[in-house]
VEXPARO-593745 format. One record per residue: y, x, z of N, C-alpha, C in turn. Coordinates in steps of 0.2 Angstrom, whole numbers, padded with zeros to 4 digits, always signed. Each point is the difference from the previous one (the first is absolute). Layout:
BEGIN
YXZYXZYXZ ...
***
This chain:
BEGIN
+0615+0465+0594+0000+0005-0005-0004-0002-0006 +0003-0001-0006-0004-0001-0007-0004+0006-0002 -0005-0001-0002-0005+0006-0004+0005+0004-0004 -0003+0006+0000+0004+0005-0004-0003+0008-0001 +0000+0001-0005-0001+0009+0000+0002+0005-0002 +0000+0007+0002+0005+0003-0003-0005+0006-0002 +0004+0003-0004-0002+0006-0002+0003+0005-0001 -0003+0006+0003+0003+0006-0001-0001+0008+0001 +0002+0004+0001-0003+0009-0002+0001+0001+0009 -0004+0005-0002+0002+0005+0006-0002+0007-0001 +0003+0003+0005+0000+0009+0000+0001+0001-0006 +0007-0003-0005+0003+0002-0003-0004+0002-0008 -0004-0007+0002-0005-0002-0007-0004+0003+0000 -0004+0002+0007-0007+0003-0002-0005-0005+0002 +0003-0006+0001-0004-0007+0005+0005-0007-0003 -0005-0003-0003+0001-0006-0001-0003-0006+0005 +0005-0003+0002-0003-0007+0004+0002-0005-0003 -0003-0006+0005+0003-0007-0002-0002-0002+0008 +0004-0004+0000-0003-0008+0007+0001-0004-0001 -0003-0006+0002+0002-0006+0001-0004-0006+0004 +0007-0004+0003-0004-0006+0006-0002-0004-0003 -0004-0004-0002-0005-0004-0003-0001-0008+0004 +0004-0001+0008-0002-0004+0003-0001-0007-0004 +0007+0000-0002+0001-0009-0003-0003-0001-0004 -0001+0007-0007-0004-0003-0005-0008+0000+0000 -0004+0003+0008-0007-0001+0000+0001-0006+0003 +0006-0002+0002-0002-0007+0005-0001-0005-0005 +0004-0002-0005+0000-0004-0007-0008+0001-0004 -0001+0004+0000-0008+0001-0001-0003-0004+0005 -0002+0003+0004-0002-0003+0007+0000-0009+0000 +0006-0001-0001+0001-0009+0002-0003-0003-0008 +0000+0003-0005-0003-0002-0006-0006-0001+0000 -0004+0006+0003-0006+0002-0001-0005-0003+0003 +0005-0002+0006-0005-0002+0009-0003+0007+0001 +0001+0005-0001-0004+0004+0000-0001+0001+0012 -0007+0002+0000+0000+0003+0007+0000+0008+0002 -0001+0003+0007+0005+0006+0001-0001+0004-0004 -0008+0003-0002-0001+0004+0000+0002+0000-0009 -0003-0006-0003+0003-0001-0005+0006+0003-0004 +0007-0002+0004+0005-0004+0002+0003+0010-0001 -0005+0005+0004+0000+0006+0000+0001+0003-0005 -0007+0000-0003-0003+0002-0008+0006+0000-0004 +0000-0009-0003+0006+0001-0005+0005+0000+0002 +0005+0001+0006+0005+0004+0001+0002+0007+0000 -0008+0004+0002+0001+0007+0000+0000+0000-0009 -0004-0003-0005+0000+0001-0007+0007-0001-0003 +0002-0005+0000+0008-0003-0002+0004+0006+0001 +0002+0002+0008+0001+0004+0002+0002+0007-0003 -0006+0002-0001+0000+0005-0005+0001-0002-0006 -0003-0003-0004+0003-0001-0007+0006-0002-0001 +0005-0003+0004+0006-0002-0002+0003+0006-0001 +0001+0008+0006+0002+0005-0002-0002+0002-0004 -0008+0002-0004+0000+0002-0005+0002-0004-0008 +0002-0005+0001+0004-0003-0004+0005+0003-0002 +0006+0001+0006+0005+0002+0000-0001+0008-0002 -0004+0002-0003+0000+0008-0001+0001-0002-0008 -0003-0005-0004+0001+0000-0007+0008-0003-0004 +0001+0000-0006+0008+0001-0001+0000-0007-0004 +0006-0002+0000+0002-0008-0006-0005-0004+0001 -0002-0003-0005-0004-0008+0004-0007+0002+0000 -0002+0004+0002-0008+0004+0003-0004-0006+0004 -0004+0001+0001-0005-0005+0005-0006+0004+0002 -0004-0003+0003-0005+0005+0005-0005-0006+0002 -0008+0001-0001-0006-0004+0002-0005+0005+0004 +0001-0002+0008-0005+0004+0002-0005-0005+0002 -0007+0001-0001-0006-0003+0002-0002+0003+0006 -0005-0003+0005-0003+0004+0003-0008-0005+0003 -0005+0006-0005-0004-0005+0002-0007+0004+0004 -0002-0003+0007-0002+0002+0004-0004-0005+0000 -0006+0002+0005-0007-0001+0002+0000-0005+0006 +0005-0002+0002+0001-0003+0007+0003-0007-0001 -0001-0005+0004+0001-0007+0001+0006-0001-0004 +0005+0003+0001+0005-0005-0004+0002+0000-0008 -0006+0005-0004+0001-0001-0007+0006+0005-0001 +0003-0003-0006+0004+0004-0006+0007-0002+0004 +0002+0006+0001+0009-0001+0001+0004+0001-0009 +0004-0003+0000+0003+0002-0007+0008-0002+0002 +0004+0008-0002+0009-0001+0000+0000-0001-0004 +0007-0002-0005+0002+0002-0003+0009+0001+0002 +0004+0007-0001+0005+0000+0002+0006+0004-0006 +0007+0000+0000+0005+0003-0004+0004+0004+0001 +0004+0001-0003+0006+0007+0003+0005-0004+0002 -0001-0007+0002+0009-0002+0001-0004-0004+0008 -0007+0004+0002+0000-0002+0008-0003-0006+0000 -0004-0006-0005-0003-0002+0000-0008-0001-0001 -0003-0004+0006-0005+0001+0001-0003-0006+0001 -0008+0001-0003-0005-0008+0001-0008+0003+0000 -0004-0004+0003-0007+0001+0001-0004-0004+0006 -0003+0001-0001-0007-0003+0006-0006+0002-0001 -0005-0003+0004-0006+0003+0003-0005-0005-0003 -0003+0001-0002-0007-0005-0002-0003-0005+0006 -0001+0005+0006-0002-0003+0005+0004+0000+0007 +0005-0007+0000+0007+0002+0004-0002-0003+0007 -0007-0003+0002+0001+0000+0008-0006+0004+0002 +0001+0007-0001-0005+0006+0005+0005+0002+0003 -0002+0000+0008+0001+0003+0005-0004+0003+0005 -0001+0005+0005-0005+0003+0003+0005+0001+0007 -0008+0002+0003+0006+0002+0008+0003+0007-0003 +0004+0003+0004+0003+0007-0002-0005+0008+0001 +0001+0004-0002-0004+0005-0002-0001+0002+0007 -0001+0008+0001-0002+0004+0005+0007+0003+0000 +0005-0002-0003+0006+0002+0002+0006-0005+0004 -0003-0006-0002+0005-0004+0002+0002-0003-0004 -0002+0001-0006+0004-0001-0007-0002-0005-0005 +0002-0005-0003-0003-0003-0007-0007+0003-0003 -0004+0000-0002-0004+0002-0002+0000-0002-0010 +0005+0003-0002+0001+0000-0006-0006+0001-0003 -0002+0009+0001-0005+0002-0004-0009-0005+0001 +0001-0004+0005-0006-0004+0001+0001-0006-0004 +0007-0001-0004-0001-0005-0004-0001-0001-0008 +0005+0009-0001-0001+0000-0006-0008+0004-0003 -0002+0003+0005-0005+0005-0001+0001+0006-0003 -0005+0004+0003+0002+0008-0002-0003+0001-0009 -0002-0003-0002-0004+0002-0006+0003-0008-0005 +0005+0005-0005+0004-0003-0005+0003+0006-0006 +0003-0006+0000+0008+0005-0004+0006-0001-0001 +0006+0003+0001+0006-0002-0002+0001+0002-0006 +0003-0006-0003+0003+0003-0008+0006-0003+0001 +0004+0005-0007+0007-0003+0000+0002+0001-0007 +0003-0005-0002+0003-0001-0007+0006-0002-0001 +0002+0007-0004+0009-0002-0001+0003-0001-0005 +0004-0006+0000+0002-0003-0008+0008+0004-0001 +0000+0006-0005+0006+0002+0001+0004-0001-0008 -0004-0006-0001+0005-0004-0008-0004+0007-0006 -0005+0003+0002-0001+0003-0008-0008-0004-0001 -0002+0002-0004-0008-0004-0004-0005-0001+0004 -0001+0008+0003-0002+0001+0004+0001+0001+0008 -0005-0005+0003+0002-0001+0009-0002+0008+0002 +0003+0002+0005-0004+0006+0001-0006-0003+0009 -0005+0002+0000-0004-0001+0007-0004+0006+0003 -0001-0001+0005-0003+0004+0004-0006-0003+0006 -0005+0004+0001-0004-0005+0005-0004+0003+0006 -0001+0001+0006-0002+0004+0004-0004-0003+0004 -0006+0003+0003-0005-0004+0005+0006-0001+0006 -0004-0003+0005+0003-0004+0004-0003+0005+0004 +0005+0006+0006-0005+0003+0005+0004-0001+0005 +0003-0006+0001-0001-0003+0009-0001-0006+0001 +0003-0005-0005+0002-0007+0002+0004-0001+0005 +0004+0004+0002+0008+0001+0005+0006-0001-0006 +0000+0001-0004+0004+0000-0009+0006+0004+0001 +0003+0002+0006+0004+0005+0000-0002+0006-0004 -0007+0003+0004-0006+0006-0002+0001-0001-0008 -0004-0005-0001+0000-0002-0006+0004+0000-0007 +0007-0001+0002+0005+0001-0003+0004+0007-0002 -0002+0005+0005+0002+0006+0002-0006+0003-0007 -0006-0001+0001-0006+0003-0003+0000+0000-0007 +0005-0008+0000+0000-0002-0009+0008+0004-0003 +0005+0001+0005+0006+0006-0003-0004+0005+0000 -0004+0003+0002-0003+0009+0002-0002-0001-0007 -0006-0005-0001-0007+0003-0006+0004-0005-0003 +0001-0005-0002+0003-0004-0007+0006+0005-0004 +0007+0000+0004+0005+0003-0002+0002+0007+0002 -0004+0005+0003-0001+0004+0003+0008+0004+0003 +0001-0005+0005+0006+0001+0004-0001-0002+0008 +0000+0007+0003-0002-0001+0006+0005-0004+0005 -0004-0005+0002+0006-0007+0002-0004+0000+0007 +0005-0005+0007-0002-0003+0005+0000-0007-0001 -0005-0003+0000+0003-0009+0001-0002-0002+0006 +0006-0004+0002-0001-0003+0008+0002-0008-0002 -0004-0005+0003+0002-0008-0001-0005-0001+0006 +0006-0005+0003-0005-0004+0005+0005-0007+0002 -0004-0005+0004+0001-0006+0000-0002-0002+0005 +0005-0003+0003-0003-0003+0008+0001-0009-0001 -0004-0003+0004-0002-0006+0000+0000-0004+0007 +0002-0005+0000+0004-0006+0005-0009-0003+0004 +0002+0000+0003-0008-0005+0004+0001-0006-0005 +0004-0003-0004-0001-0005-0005+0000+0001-0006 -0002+0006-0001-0002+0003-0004+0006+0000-0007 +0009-0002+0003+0006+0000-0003+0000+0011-0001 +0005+0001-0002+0002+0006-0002+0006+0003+0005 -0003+0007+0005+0002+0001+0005+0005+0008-0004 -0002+0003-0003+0003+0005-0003-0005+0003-0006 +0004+0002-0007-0005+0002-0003+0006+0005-0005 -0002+0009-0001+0003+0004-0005-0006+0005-0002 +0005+0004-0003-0004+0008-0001+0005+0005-0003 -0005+0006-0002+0004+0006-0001-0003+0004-0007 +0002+0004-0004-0002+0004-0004+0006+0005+0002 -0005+0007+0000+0003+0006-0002-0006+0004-0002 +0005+0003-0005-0004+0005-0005+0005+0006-0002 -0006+0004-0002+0001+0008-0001+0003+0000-0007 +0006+0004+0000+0001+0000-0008-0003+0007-0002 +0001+0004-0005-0003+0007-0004+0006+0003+0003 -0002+0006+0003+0003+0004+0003+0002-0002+0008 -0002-0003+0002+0000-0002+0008-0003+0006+0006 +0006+0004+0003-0004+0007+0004-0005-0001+0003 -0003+0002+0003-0007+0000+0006+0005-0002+0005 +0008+0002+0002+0002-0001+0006+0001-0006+0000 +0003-0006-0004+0000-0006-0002-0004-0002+0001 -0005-0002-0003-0008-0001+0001-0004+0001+0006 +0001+0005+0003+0001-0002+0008+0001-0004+0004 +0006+0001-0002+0006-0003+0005-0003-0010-0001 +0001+0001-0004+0000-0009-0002-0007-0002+0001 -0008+0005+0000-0005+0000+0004+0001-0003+0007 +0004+0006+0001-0001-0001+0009+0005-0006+0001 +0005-0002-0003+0001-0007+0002-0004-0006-0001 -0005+0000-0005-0003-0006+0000-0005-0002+0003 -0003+0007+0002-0004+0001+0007+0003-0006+0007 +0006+0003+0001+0002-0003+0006+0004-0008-0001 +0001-0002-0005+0005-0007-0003-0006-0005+0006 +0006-0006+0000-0005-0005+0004+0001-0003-0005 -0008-0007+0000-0002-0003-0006+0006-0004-0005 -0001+0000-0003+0007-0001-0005+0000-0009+0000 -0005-0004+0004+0003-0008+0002+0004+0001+0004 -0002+0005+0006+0002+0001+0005+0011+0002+0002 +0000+0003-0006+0008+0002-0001+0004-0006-0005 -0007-0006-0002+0005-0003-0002+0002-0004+0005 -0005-0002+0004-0001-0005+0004+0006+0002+0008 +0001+0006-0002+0008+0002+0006+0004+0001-0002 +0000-0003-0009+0008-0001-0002+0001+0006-0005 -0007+0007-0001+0007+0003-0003-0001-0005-0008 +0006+0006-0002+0003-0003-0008-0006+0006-0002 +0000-0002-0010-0002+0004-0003+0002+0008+0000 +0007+0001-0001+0001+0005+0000+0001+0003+0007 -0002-0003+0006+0000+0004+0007-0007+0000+0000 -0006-0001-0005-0007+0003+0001-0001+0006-0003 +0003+0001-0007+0003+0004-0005+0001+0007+0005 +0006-0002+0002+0002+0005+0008-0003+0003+0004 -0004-0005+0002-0007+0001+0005-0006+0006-0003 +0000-0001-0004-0007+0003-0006+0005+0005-0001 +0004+0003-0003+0001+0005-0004+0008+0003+0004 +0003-0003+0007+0006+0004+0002+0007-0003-0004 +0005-0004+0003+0004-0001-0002+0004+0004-0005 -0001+0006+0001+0005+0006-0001-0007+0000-0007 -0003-0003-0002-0003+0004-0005-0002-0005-0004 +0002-0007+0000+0001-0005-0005+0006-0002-0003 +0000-0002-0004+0005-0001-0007-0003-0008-0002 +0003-0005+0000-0001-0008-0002+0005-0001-0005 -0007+0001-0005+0003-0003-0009+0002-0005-0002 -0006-0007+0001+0001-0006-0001-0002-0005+0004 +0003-0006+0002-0004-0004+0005-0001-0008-0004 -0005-0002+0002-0003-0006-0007-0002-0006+0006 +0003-0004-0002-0005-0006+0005-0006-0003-0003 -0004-0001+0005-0004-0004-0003-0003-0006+0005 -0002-0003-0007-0003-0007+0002-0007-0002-0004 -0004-0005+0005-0005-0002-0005+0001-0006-0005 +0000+0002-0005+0000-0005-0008-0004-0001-0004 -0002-0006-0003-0003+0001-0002+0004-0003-0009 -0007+0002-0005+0003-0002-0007-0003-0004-0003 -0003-0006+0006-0003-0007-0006+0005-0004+0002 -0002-0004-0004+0005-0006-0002-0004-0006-0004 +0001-0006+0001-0002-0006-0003+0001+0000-0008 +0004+0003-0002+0000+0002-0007-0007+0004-0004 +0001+0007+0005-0006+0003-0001-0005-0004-0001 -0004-0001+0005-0005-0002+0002-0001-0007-0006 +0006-0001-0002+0000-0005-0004-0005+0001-0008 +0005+0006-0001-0002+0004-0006-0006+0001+0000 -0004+0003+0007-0008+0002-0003-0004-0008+0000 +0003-0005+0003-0005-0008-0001-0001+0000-0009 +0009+0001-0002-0002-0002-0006-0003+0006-0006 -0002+0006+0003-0004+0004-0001-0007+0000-0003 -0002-0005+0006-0006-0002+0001-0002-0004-0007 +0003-0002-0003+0000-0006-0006-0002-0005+0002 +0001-0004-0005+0002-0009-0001-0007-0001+0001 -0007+0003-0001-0007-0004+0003+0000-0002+0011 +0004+0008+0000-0001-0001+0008+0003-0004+0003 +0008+0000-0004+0005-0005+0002-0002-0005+0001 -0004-0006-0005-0001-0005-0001-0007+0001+0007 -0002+0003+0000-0008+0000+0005+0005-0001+0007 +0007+0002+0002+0003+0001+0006+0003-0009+0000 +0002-0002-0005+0004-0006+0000-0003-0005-0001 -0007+0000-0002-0006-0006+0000-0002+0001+0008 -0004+0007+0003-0003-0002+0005+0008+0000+0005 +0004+0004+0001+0004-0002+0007+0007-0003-0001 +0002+0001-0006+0004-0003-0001+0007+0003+0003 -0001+0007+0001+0004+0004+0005-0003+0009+0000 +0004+0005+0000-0003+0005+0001+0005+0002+0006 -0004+0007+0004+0005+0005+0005-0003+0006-0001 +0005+0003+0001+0000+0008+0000+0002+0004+0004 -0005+0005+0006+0003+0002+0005+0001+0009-0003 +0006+0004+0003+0000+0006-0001-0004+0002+0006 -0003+0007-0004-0003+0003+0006+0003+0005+0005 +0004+0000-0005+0008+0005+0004+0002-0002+0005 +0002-0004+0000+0007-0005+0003-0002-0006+0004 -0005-0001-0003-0007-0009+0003+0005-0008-0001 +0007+0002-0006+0002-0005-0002-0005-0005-0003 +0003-0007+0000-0004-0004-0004+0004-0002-0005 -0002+0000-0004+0002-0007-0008-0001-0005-0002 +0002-0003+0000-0005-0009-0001+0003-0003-0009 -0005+0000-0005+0003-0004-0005-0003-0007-0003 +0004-0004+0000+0002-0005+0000-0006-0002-0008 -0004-0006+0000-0002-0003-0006+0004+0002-0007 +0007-0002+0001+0005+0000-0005+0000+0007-0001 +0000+0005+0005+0002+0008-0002-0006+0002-0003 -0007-0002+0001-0004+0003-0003-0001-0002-0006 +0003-0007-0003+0001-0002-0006+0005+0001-0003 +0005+0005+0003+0005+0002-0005-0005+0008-0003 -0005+0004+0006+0000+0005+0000-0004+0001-0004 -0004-0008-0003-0010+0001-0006+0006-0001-0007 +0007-0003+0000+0004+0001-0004+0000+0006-0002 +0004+0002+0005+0001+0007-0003-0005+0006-0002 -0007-0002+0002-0005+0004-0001-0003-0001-0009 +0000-0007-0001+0002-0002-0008+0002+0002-0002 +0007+0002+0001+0004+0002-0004-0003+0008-0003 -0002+0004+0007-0002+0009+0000-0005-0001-0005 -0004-0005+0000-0007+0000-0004+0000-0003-0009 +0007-0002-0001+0003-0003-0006+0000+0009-0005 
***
């Protein structure tokens, strides 16, 4: 089954959800990153979420979530879009620990309970709009629920989780949003209370197969979901050799020549994606060219 998420209403528009499995595209991270379990957790519960919140903004939108925490693995950084693509990684991608007092990843012991998440959303006007919220689990589900409540003041549940292989490959990996619209009864609110009380972990229904919209089901009552749109996603990334090309010859023709006297060669790795570059003596010769020219 390919990655995919849907999005939709319920109780007749007093409940907004989304889902989605994330297996394939935290595994793509994962094989890039080398990342390990616990790690391998981290940025998959963030991706996770951000790829949905992505899909909440309209036309060629984008969405940067940071999350920087006091714990071994550093800065997580996503970046994701409304058409279900997603890219990001961990600063420090081989932390792993035994499992918690649950049995579980220990997420919050790697990102640390004392940070912030911030999130920055490019929605094509001047101004980016952002938001930023202390960090009060290091679990990033919590986290993420905390930053809908006090950032955008829309009482939301965020569930993501991610299970992991003894080879530290990608065993199942999804999550959920559902949020309260204006005007949602007490008896709704409830009801959809008491259902997330009892949901089993949301790796865990990826991991027996269900689909997006049979978690959709699960959480909210098939008789009380409505599935608007469903978007695939995958991890992408948007460097390219070109790019990468462009800021060498940014750097101008002193540095250029400082690259082609001492190596004779430059590389450029993305921190997204952990592509390499390699340019050739010639290409950095075309590129002190071309930096001439900008300085003419």
């Amino acid at each position: 089954m390919s990655d995919y998420l849907v999005k939709a209403i319920g109780f007749n528009g007093e409940v907004r959800a989304y889902a989605i499995r994330s297996t394939e595209t935290v595994s793509e991270a994962q094989r890039r990153h080398d990342t390990w379990a616990t790690a391998s957790a981290a940025l998959g519960r963030a991706m996770t979420a951000s790829v949905m919140m992505g899909s909440m903004l309209k036309g060629d939108s984008s969405i940067t979530v940071k999350i920087e925490g006091n714990g071994p693995i550093g800065v997580i950084l996503i970046d994701a879009n409304t058409t279900g693509s997603v890219r990001g990684y961990v600063t420090n991608p081989h932390v792993d620990f035994e499992t918690n007092e649950f049995g579980k990843l220990d997420v919050k012991r790697a990102v640390g309970t004392n940070g912030t998440l911030s999130v920055v959303k490019d929605i094509g006007m001047r101004e980016k709009f952002s938001g930023q919220v202390p960090l009060i689990s290091g679990e990033l589900g919590e986290d993420f629920t905390y930053y809908f409540v006090t950032s955008e003041q829309v009482p939301s549940s965020v569930g993501v989780g991610v299970l992991v292989n003894p080879d530290h490959s990608i065993l199942a990996s999804g999550g959920f949003i559902i949020q309260m619209m204006p005007g949602a009864t007490e008896q709704t609110i409830t009801d959809v209370e008491n259902r997330l009380k009892t949901i089993k972990p949301i790796s865990t229904l990826i991991k027996e197969g269900l689909t997006p919209e049979e978690i959709l089901a699960t959480l909210l009552g098939k008789e009380n979901v409505q599935i608007l749109e469903t978007v695939p996603v995958q991890f992408e990334c948007t460097c390219s050799k070109e790019r990468f090309g462009n800021a060498l010859i940014s750097l101008g023709v002193e540095e250029l020549q400082e690259m082609i006297d001492d190596e004779g060669q430059a590389e450029a790795q993305c921190h997204f994606c952990n592509e390499k570059y390699t340019y050739s003596k010639a290409e950095l010769e075309e590129f002190k060219k071309q930096a001439e020219k900008k300085d003419q």
